[in-house]
mmCIF file of the N, C-alpha and C atoms, coordinates in Angstrom:
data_MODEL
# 
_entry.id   MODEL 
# 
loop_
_atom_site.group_PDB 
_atom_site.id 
_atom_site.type_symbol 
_atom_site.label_atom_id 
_atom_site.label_alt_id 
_atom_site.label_comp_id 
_atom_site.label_asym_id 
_atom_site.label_entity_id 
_atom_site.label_seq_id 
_atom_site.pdbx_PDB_ins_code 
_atom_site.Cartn_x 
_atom_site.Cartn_y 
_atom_site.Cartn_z 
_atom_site.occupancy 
_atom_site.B_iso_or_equiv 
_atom_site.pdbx_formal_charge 
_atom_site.auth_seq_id 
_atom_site.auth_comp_id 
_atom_site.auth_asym_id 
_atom_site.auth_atom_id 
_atom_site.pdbx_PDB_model_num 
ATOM 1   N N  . UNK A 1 1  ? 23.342  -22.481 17.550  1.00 0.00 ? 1  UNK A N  1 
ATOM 2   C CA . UNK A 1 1  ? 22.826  -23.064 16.336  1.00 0.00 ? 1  UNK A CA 1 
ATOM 3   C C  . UNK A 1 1  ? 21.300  -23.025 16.314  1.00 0.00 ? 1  UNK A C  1 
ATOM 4   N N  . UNK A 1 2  ? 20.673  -23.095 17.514  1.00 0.00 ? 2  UNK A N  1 
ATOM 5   C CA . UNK A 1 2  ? 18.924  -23.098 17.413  1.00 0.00 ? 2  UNK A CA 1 
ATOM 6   C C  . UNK A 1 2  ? 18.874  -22.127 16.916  1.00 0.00 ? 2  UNK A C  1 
ATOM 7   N N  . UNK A 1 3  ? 19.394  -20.480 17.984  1.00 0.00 ? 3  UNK A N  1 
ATOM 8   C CA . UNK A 1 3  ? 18.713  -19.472 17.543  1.00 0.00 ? 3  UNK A CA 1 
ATOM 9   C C  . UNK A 1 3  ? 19.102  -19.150 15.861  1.00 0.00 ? 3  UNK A C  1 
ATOM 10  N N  . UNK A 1 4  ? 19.940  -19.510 15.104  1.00 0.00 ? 4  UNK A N  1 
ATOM 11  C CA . UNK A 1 4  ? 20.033  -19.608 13.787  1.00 0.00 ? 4  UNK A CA 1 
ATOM 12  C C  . UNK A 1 4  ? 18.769  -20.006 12.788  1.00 0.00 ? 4  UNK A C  1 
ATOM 13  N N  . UNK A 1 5  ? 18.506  -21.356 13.277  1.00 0.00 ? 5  UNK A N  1 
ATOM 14  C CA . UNK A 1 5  ? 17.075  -21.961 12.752  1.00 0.00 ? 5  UNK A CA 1 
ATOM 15  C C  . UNK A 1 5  ? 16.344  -21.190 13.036  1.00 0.00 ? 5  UNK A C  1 
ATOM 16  N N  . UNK A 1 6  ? 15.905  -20.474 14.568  1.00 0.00 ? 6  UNK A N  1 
ATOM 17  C CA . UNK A 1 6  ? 15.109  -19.577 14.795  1.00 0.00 ? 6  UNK A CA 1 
ATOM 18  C C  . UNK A 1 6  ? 14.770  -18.715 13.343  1.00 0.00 ? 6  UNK A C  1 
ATOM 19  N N  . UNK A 1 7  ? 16.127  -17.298 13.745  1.00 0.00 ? 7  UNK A N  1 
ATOM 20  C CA . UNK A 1 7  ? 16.086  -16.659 12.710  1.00 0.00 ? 7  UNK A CA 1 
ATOM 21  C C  . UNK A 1 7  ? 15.511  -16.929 11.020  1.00 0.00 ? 7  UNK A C  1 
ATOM 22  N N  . UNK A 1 8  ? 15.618  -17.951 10.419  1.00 0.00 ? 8  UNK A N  1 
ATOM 23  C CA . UNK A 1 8  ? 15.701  -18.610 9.362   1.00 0.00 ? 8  UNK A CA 1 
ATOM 24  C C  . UNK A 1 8  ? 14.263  -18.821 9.321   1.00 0.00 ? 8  UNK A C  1 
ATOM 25  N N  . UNK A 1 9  ? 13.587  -19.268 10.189  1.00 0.00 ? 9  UNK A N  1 
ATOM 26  C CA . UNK A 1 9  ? 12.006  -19.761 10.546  1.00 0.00 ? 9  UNK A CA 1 
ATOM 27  C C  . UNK A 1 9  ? 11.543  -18.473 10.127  1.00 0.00 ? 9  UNK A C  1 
ATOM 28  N N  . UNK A 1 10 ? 11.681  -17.741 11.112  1.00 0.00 ? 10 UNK A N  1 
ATOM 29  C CA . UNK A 1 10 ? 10.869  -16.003 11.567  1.00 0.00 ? 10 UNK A CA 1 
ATOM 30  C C  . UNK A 1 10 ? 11.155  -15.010 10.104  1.00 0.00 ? 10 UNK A C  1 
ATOM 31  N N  . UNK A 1 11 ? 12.488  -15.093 9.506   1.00 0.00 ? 11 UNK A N  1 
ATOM 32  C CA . UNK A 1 11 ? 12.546  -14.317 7.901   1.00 0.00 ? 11 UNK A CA 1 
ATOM 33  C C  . UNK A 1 11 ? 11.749  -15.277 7.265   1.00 0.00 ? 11 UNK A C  1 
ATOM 34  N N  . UNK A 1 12 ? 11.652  -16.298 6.995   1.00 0.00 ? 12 UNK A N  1 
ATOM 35  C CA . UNK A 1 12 ? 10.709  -17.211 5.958   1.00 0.00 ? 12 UNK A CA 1 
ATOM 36  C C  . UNK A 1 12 ? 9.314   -16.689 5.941   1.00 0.00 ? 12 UNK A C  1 
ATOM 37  N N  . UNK A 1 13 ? 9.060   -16.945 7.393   1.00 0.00 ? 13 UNK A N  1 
ATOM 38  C CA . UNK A 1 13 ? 7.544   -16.516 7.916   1.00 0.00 ? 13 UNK A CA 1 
ATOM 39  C C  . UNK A 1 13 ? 7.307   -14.371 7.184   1.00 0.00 ? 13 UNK A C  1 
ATOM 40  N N  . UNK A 1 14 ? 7.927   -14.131 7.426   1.00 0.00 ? 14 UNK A N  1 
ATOM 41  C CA . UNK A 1 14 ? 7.655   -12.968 7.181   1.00 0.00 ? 14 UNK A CA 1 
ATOM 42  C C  . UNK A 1 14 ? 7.801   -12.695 5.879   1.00 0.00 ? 14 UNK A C  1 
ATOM 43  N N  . UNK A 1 15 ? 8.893   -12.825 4.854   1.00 0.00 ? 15 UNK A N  1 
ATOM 44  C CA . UNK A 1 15 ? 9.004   -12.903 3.447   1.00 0.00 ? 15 UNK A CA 1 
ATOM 45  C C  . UNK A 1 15 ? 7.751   -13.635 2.947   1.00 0.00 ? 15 UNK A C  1 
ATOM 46  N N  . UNK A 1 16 ? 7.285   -14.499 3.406   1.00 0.00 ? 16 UNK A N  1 
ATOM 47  C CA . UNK A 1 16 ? 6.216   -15.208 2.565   1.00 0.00 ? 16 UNK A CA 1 
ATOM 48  C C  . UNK A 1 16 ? 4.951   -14.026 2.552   1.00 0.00 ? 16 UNK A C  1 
ATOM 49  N N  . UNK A 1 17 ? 4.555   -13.221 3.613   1.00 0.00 ? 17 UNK A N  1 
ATOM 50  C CA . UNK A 1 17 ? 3.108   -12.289 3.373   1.00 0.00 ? 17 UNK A CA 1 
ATOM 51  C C  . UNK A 1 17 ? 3.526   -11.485 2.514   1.00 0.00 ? 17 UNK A C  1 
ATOM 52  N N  . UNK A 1 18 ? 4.825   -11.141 1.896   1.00 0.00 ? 18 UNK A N  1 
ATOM 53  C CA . UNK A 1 18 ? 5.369   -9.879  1.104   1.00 0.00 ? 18 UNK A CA 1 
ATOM 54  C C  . UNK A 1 18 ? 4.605   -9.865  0.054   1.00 0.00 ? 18 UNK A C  1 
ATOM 55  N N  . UNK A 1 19 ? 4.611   -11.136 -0.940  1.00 0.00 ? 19 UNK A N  1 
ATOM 56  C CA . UNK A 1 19 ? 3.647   -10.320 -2.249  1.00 0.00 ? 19 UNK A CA 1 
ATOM 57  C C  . UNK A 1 19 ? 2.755   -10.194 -1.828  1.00 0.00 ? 19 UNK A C  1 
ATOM 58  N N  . UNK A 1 20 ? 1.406   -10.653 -0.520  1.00 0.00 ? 20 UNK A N  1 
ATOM 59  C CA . UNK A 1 20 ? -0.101  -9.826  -0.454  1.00 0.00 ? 20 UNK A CA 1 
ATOM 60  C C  . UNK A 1 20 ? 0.262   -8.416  -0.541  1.00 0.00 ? 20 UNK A C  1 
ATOM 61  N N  . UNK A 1 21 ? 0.936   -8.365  0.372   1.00 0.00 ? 21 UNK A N  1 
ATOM 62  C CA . UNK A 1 21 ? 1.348   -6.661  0.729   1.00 0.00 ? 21 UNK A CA 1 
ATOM 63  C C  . UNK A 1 21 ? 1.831   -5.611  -0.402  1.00 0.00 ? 21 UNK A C  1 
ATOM 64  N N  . UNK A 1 22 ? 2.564   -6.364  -1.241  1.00 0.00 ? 22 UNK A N  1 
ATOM 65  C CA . UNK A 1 22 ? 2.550   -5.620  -2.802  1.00 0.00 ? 22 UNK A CA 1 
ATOM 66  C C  . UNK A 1 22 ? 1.447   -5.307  -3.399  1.00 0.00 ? 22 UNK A C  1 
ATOM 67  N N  . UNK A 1 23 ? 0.847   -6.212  -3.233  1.00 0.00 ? 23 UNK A N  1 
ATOM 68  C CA . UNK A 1 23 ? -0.534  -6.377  -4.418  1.00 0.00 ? 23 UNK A CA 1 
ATOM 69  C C  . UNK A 1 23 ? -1.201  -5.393  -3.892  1.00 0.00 ? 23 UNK A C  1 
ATOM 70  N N  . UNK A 1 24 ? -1.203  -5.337  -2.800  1.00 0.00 ? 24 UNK A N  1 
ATOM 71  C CA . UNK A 1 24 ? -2.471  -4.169  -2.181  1.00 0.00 ? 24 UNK A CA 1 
ATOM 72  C C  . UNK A 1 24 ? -1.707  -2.657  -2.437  1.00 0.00 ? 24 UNK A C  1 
ATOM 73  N N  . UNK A 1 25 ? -0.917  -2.891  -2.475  1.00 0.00 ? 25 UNK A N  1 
ATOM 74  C CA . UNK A 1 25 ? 0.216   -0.986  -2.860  1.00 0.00 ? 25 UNK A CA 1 
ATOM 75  C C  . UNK A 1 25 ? 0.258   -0.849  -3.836  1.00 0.00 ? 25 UNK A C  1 
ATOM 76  N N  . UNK A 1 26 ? -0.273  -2.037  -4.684  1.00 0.00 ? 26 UNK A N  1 
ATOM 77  C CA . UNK A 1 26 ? 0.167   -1.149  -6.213  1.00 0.00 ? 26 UNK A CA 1 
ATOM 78  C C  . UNK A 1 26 ? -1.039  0.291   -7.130  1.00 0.00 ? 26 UNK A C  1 
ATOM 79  N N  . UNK A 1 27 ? -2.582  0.258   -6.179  1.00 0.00 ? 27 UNK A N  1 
ATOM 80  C CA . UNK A 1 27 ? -2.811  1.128   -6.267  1.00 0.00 ? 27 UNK A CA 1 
ATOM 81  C C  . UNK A 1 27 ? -2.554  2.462   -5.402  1.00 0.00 ? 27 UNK A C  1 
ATOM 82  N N  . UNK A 1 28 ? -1.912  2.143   -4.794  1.00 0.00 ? 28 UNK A N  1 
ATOM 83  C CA . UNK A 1 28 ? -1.066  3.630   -3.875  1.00 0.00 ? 28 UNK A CA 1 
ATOM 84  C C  . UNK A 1 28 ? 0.106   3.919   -4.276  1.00 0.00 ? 28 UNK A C  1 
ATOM 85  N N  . UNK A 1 29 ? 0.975   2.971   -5.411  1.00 0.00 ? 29 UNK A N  1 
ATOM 86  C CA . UNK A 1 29 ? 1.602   3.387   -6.224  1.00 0.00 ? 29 UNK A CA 1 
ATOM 87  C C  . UNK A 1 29 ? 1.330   4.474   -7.331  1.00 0.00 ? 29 UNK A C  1 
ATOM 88  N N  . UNK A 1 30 ? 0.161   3.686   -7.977  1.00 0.00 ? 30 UNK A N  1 
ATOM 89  C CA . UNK A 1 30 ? 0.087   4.354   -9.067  1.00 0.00 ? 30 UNK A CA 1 
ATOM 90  C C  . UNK A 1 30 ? -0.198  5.498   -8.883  1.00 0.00 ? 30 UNK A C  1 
ATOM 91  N N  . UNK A 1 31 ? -1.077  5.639   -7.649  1.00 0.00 ? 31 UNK A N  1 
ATOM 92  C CA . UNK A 1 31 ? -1.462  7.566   -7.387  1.00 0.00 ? 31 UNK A CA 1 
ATOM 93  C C  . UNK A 1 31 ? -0.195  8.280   -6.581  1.00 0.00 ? 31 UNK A C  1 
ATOM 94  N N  . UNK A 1 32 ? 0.486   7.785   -6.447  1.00 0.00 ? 32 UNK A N  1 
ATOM 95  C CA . UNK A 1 32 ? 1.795   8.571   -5.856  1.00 0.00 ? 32 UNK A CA 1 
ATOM 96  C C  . UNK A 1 32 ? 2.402   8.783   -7.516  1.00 0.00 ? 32 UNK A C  1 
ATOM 97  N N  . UNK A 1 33 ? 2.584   8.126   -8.247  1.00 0.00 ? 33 UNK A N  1 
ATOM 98  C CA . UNK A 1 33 ? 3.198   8.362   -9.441  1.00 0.00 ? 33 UNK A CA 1 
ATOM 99  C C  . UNK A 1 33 ? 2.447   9.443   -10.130 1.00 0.00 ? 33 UNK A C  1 
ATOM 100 N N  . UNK A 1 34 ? 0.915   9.501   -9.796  1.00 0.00 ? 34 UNK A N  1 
ATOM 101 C CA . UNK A 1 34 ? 0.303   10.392  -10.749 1.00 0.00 ? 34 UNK A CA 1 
ATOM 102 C C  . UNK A 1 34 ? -0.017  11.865  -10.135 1.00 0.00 ? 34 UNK A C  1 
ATOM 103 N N  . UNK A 1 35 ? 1.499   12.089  -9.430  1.00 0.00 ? 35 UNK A N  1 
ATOM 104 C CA . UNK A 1 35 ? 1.382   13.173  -8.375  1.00 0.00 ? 35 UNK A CA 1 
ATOM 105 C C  . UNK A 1 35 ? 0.074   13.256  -7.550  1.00 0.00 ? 35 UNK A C  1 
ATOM 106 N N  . UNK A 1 36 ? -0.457  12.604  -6.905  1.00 0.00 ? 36 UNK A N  1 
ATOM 107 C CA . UNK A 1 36 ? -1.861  12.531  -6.071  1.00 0.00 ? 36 UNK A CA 1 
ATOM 108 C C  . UNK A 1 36 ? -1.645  12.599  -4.672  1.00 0.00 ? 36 UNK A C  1 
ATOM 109 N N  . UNK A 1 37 ? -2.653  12.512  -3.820  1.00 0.00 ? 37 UNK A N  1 
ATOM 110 C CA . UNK A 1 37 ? -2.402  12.208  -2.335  1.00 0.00 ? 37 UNK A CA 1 
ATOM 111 C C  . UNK A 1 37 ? -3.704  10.950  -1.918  1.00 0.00 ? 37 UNK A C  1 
ATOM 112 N N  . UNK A 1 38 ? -3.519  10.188  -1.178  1.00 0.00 ? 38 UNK A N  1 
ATOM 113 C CA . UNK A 1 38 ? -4.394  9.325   -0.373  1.00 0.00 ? 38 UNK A CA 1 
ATOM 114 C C  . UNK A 1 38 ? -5.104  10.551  0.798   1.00 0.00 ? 38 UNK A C  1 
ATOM 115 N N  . UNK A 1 39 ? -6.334  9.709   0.959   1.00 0.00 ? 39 UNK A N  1 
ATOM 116 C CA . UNK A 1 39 ? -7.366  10.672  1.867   1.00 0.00 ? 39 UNK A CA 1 
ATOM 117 C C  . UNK A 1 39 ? -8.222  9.714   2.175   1.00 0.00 ? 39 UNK A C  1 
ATOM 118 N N  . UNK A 1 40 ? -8.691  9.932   3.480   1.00 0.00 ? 40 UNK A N  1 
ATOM 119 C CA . UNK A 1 40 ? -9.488  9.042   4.179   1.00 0.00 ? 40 UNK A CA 1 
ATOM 120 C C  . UNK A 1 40 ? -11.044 9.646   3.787   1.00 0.00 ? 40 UNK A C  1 
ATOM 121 N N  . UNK A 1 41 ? -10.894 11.006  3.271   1.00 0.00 ? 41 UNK A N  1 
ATOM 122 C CA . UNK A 1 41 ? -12.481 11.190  3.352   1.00 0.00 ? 41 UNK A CA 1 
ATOM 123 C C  . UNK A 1 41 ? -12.534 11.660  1.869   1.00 0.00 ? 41 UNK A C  1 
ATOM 124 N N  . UNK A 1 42 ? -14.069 11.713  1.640   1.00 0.00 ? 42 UNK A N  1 
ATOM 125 C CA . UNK A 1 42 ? -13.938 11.709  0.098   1.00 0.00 ? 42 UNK A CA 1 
ATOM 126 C C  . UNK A 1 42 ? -13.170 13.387  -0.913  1.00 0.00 ? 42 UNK A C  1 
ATOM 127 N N  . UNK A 1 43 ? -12.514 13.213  -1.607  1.00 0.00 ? 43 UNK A N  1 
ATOM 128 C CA . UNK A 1 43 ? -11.699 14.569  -2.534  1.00 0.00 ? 43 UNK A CA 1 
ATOM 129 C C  . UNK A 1 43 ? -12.944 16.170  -2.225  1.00 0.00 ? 43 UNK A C  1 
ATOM 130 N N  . UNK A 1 44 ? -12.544 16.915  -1.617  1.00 0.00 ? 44 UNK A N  1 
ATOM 131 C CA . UNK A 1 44 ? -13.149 17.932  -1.785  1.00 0.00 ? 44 UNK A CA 1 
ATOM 132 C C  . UNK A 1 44 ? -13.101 18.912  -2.781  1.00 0.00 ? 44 UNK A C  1 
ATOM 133 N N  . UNK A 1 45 ? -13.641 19.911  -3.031  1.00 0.00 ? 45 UNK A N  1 
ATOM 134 C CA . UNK A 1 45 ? -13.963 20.705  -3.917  1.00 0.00 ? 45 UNK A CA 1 
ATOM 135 C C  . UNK A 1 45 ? -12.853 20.914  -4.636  1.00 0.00 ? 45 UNK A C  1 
ATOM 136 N N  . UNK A 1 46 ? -11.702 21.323  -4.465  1.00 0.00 ? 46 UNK A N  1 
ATOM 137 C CA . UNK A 1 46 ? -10.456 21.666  -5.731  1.00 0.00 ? 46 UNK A CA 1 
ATOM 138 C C  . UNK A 1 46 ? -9.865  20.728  -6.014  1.00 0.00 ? 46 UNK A C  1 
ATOM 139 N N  . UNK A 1 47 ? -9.797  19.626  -5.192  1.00 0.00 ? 47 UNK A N  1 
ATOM 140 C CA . UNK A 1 47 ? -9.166  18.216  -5.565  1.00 0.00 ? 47 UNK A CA 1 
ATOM 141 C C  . UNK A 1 47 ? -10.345 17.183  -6.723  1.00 0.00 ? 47 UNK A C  1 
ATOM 142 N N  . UNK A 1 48 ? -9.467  17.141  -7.261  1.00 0.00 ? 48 UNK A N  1 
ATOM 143 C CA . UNK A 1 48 ? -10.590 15.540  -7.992  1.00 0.00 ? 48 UNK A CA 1 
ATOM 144 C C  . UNK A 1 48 ? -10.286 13.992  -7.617  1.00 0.00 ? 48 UNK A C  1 
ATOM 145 N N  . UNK A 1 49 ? -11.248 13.162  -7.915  1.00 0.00 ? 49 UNK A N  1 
ATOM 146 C CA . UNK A 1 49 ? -11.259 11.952  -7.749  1.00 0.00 ? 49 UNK A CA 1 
ATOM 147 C C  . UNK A 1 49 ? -10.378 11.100  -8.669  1.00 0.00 ? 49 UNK A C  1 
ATOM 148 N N  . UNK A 1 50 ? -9.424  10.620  -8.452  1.00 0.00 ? 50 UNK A N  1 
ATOM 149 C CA . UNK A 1 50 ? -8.884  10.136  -9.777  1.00 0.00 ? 50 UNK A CA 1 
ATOM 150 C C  . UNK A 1 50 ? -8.423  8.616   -9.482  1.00 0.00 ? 50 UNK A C  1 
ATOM 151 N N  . UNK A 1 51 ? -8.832  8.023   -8.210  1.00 0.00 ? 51 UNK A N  1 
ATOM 152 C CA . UNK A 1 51 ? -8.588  6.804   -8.083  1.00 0.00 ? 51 UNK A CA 1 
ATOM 153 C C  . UNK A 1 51 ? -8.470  5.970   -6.601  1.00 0.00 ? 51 UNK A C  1 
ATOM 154 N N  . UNK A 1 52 ? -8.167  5.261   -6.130  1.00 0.00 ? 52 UNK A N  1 
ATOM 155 C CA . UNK A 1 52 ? -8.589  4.982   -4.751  1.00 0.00 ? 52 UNK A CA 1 
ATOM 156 C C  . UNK A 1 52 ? -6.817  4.738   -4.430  1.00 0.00 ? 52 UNK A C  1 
ATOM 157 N N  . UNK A 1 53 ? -6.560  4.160   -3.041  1.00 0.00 ? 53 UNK A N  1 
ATOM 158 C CA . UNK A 1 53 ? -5.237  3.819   -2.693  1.00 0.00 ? 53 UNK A CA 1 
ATOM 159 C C  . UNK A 1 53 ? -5.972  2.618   -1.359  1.00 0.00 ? 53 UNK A C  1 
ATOM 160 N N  . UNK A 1 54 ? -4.674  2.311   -1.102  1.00 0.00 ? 54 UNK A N  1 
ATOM 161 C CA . UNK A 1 54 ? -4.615  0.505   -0.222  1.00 0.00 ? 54 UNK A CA 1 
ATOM 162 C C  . UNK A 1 54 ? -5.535  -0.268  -0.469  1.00 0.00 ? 54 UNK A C  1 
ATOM 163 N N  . UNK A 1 55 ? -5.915  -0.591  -1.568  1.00 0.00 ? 55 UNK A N  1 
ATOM 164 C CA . UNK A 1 55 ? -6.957  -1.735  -2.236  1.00 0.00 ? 55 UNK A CA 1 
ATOM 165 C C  . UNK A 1 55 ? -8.408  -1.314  -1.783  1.00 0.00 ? 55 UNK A C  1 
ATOM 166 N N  . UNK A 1 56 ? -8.327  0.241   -2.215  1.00 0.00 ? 56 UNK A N  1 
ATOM 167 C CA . UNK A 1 56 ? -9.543  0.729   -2.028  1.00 0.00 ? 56 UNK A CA 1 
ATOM 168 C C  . UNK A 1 56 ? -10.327 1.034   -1.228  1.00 0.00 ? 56 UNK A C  1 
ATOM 169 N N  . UNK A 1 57 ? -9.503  1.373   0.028   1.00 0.00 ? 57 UNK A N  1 
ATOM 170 C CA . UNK A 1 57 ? -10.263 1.901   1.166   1.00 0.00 ? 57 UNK A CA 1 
ATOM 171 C C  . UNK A 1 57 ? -9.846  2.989   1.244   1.00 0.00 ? 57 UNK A C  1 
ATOM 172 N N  . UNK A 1 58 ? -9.068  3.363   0.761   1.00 0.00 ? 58 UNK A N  1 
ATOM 173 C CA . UNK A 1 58 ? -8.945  5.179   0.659   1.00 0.00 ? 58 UNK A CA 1 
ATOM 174 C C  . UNK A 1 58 ? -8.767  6.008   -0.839  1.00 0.00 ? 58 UNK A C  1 
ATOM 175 N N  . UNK A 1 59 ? -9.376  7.257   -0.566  1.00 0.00 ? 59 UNK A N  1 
ATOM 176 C CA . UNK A 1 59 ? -9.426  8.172   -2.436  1.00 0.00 ? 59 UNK A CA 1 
ATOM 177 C C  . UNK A 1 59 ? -8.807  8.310   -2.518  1.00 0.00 ? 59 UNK A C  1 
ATOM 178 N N  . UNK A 1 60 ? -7.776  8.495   -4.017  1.00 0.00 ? 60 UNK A N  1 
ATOM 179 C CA . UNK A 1 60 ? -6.549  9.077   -4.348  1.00 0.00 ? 60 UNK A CA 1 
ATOM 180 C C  . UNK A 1 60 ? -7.002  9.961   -5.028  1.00 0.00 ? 60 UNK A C  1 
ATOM 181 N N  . UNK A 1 61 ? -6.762  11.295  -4.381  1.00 0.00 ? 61 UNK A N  1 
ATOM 182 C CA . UNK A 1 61 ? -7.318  12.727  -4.577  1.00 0.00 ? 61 UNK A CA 1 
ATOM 183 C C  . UNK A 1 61 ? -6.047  13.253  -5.877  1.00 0.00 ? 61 UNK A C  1 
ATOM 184 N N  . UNK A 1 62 ? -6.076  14.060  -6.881  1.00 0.00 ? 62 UNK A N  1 
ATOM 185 C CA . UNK A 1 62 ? -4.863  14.983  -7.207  1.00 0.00 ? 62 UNK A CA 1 
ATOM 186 C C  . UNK A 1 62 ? -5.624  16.593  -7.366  1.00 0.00 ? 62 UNK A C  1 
ATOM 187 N N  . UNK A 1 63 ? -4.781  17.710  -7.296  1.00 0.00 ? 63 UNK A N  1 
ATOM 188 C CA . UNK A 1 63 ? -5.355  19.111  -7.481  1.00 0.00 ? 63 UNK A CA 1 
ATOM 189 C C  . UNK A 1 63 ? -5.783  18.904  -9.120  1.00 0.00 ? 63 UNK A C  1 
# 
């Protein structure tokens, strides 16, 4: 019966950070939707800039 409560504790704990973790994907959503790719360094020459991904620490490049 503890390790039950356990369990119950440890999913609570973890379900609760879920919407930060949305909020920050929804611009790596939108550039996956807008056929794009994430890139750590800035869009080079045939790619354009069309938006950032993980709450803006990386470019969301598309051709």
């Amino acid at each position: 019966m503890r390790i039950l409560f356990l369990l119950v504790a440890v999913l609570f704990f973890l379900f609760q950070a879920a919407p930060a973790y949305s909020q920050e994907a929804a611009d790596t959503l939108a550039c996956r939707q807008n056929r794009a790719s994430c890139s750590f360094v800035p869009c080079s020459a045939p790619l354009v800039d069309v938006g950032t991904c993980r709450g803006g620490k990386l470019r969301c490049c598309k051709w």
